[in-house]
C-alpha positions in Angstrom: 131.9 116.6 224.5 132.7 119.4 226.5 129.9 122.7 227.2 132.2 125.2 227.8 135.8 125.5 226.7 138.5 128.1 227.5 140.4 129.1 225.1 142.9 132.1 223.9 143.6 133.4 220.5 146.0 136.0 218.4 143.3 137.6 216.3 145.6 139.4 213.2 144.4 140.9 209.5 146.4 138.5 207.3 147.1 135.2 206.7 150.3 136.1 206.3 150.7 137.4 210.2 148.9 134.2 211.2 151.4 132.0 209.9 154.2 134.1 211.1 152.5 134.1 214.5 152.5 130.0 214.2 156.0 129.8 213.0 157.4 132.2 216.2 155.1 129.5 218.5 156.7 126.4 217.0 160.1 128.2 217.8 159.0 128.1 221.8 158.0 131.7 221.7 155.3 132.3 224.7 151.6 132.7 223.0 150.4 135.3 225.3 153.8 137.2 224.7 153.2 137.2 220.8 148.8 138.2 221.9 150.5 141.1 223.8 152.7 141.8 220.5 150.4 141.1 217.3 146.4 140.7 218.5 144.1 143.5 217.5 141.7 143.1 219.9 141.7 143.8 223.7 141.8 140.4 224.9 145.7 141.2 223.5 146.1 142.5 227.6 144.9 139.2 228.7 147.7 137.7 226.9 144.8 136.7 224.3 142.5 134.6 226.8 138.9 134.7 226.0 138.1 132.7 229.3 135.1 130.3 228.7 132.2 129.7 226.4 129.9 127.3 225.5 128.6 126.3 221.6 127.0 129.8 220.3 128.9 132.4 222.1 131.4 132.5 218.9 131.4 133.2 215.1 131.0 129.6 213.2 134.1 129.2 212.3 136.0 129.9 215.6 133.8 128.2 217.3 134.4 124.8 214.9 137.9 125.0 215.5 137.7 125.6 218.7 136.0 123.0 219.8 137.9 120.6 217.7 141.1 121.4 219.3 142.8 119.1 222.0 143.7 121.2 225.9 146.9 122.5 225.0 146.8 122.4 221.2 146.8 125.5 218.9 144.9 126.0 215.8 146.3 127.0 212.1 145.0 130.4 211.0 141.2 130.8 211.1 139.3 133.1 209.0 136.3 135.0 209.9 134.9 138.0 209.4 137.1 140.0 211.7 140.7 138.8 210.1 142.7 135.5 211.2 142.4 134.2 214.6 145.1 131.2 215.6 143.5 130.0 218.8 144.4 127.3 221.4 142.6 125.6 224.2 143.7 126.0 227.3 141.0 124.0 229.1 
């Protein structure tokens, strides 16, 4: 299994945005165009990319679907304590 990962994420306050942010994605729509559109946090400039971290750095539950998640696949909506994150692994 792999020590660090990179991923990036759309971090939004409902589940509702979440899913709306999957269903733009599975229309072709660019995922750090829709970070730069709906994120809330500042990674939003990075066009969501949280660069890489290893098993601890994140919240549980980011941090279980992250690392659960194939290079290049994306996440359904993840709740923790700061909202809904849909996250995907880009290495």
């Amino acid at each position: 299994m792999a020590e660090q990962i990179r991923c990036a994420h759309i971090l939004v306050e409902k589940q509702s945005t979440a899913l709306e942010v999957l269903d733009k994605l599975n229309k072709g729509e660019s995922f750090a165009k829709l970070a730069e559109a709906y994120s809330l946090d500042g990674t939003r400039k990075r066009g969501g990319d949280l660069g890489f971290f290893g098993r601890g750095m994140m919240v549980k539950e980011f941090e279980t679907a992250a690392f659960a998640l194939q290079k290049g696949q994306v996440s359904g909506p993840v709740k923790t304590q700061f909202g809904y994150h849909v996250i995907k692994r880009l290495e």
